[in-house]
C-alpha positions, -999 to +999 in steps of 0.1 A: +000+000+000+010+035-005+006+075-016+017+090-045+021+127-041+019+149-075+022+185-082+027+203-115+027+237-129+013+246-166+033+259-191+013+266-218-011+245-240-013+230-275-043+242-299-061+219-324-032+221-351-007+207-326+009+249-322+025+253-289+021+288-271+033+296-237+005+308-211+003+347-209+010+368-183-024+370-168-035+334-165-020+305-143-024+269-131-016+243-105-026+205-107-024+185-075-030+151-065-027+131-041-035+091-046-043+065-024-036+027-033-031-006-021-023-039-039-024-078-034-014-105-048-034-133-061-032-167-076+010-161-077+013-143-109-012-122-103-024-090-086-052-067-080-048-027-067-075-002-062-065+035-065-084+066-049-073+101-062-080+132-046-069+160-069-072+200-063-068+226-092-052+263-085-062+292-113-062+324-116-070+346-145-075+383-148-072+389-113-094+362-106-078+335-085-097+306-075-091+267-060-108+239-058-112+198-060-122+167-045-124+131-048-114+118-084-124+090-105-117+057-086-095+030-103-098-009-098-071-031-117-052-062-123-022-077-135-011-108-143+025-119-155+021-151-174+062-151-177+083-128-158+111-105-166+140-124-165+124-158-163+141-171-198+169-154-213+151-155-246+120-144-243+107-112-223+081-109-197+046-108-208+014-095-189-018-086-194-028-054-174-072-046-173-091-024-154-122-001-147-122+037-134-157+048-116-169+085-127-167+091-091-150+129-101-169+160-107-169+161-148-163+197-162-202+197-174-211+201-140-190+225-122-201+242-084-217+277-097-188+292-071-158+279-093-163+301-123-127+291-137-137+255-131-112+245-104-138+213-091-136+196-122-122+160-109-131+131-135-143+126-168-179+120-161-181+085-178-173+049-173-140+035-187-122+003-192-086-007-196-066-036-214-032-036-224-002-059-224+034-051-207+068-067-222+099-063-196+132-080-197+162-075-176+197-076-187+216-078-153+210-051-136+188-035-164+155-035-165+135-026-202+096-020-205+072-010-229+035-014-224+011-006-246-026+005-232-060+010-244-089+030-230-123+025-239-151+056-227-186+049-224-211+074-234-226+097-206-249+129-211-234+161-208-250+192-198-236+217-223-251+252-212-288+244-199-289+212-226-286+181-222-265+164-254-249+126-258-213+128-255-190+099-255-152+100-259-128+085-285-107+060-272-076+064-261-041+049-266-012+051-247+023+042-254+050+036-225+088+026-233+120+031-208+149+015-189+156+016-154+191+004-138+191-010-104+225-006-082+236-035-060+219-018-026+187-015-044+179+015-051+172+026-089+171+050-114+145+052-146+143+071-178+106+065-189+085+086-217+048+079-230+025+093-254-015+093-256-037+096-286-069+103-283-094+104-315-122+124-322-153+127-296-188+121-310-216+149-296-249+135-304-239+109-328-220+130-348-180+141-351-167+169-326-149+190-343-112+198-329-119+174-299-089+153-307-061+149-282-023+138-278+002+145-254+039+133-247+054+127-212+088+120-203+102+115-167+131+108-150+129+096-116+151+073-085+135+046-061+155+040-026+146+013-003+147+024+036+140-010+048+127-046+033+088-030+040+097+008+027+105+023+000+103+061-019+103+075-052+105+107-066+103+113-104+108+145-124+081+150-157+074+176-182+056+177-211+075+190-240+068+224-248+073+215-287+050+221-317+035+189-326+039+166-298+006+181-280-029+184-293-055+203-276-037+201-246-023+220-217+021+213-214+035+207-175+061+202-158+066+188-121+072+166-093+063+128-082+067+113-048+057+078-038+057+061-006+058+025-004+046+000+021+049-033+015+045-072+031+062-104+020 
């Protein structure tokens, strides 16, 4: 079990041609969360985790300055490693990975009429599901991933100004590649990058126009084991502030900590 501590400050945003422009001297933004998750194993290979974010939002615009949050979307997932890393010196680790978030957030549609910048926003309002399959292989004390996800949205109806219209997301891919070394006491370091494609939205059955997303991530972070039961991990990320690696989406840049507790 653990917590995973996040916070990140925007840099600027991508429009709907993929154009990077810094934020302007009037507008800012915070992202914090902080997550809440444990994890079991099951039937040896496997394993089952539930996550609970809580996530707060800091903005201010025009002189307007404004903060607000709560409870997230809730996460339930499993794992299970049907060879690991490092069991044949041939063949790689292969997993499956599956899950299902709750819309247990506050979607945008639906903001507190005292959060005019839309600080309370917390979740996307909808169902979604998870597969996706994970290959690792460690060459002494190297580790090697890339995992390769899917997310699939189910519709939900938005209120869009005072109307109520059928909205359901596109799904969304996400690709995750890196190598982490691992020194003889340990402890570990990690060079990881992903990036998400998301297709076009559908707003009452038909295409939404420049509702298309993509975003690129890359992180560098360290692990250090206190004891046999604890261990932290702090990790360094940014979003690329380059034109044509973002799509209709804000650019970041922050820090990671994890705390770990755990029980042979």
């Amino acid at each position: 079990m653990g917590t995973q501590l996040h916070a990140g400050m925007v840099l600027g945003s991508f429009d709907s041609q993929g154009n990077y422009a810094p934020t302007g001297p009037h507008y800012a933004e915070d992202d914090y969360e902080q997550d809440f998750f444990g994890a079991v194993r099951v039937l040896r290979r496997g394993q089952v985790a539930l996550l609970v974010p809580v996530i707060e939002t800091y903005r201010s615009s025009s002189g307007t300055r404004e903060l607000g949050g709560g409870i997230g979307d809730i996460n339930l997932s499993g794992r299970y490693d049907f060879i690991r890393a490092g069991e044949s010196k041939y063949v790689p680790g292969f997993a499956i990975l599956a899950g299902i978030t709750a819309p247990t957030g506050t979607p945008p549609d639906k903001p507190d009429p005292t959060k005019p910048l839309g600080t309370d926003a917390t979740g996307i309002g909808a169902w979604q599901g998870n597969v996706g399959v994970a290959l690792e292989q460690t060459y002494g004390p190297w580790l090697v991933n890339l995992t390769e996800l899917l997310a699939w949205r189910a519709k939900r109806t938005a209120d869009t100004g005072g109307v109520s219209e059928s909205e359901t997301l596109a799904p969304q891919f996400v690709t995750l590649a890196g190598t982490a070394y691992t020194f003889s006491n340990d402890a570990s370091l990690a060079l990881f990058g992903s990036y998400t494609l998301e297709g076009t939205a559908t707003l009452n059955g038909a295409p939404a126009p420049d509702s298309a997303r993509r975003i690129a991530v890359v992180s560098v972070s360290g692990a250090y084991p206190f004891s046999d039961h604890f261990r932290a991990q702090a990790s360094l990320f940014i979003n690329p502030p380059l034109s044509g690696l973002g799509l209709d989406q804000t650019a970041a840049m922050g820090l990671t900590m994890t705390f770990l507790w755990g029980w042979s």
